[in-house]
N, C-alpha and C positions, 0 to 999 in steps of 0.2 A: 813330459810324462811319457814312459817306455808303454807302447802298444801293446797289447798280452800277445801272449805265441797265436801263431796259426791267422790271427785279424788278416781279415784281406781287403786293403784299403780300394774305396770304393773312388770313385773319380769324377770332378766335377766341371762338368763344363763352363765357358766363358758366362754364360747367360743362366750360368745357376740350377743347370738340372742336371741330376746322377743319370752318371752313365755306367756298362757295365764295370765289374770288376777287373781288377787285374787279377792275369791269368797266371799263378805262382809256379813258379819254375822247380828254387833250391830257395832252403833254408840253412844260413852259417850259422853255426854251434848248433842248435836246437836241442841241448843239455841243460836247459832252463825254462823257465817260465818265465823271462822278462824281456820279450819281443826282439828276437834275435834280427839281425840282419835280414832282409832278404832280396832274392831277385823275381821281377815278375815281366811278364810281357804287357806292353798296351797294345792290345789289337783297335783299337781306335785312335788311339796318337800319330800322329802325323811321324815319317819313317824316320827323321833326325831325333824322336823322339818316345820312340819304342819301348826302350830298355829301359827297367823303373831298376836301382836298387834304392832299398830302404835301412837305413840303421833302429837301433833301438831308443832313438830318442826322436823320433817321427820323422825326421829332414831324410831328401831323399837326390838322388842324383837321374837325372832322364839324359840318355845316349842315343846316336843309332846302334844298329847293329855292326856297321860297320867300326864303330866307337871300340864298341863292347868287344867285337873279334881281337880288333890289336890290344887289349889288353887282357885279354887270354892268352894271346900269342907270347906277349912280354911275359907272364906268369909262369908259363910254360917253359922260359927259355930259362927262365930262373932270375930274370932279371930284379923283380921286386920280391926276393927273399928277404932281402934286407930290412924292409917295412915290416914284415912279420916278427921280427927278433930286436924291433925298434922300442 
């Protein structure tokens, strides 16, 4: 089930208690109402583990930052155009 727009998923630790929220960065599309993509920071996740994005059907992908730069870097380079017109 797609998350509504703007939801900031909230985060829960091994032993079952909420922790803060993630901190949102950027929203992809946000021309809808049916839980677009997004990026957010975890200031409490462990550093291999920072970078939250999330799709609109809940699943989500955790990076470091160091993760997340090289594929910036490749985005930028034009490399994964290809993906977009896939």
């Amino acid at each position: 089930m797609p998350r509504s727009a703007g939801a900031v998923p909230r985060e829960v630790s091994p032993g079952g208690k909420a922790r803060s929220p993630l901190a949102p960065i950027a929203t992809f599309c946000g021309n809808c109402d049916c839980g677009c993509p997004q990026l957010f920071v975890d200031p409490a996740a462990p550093a291999e583990r920072r970078v939250v994005i999330t799709d609109d059907f809940g699943q989500r992908v955790q990076m470091s930052a160091d993760q997340f730069a090289s594929l910036v870097a490749e985005a930028k380079t034009g490399t994964l155009d290809s993906v977009a017109t896939a």
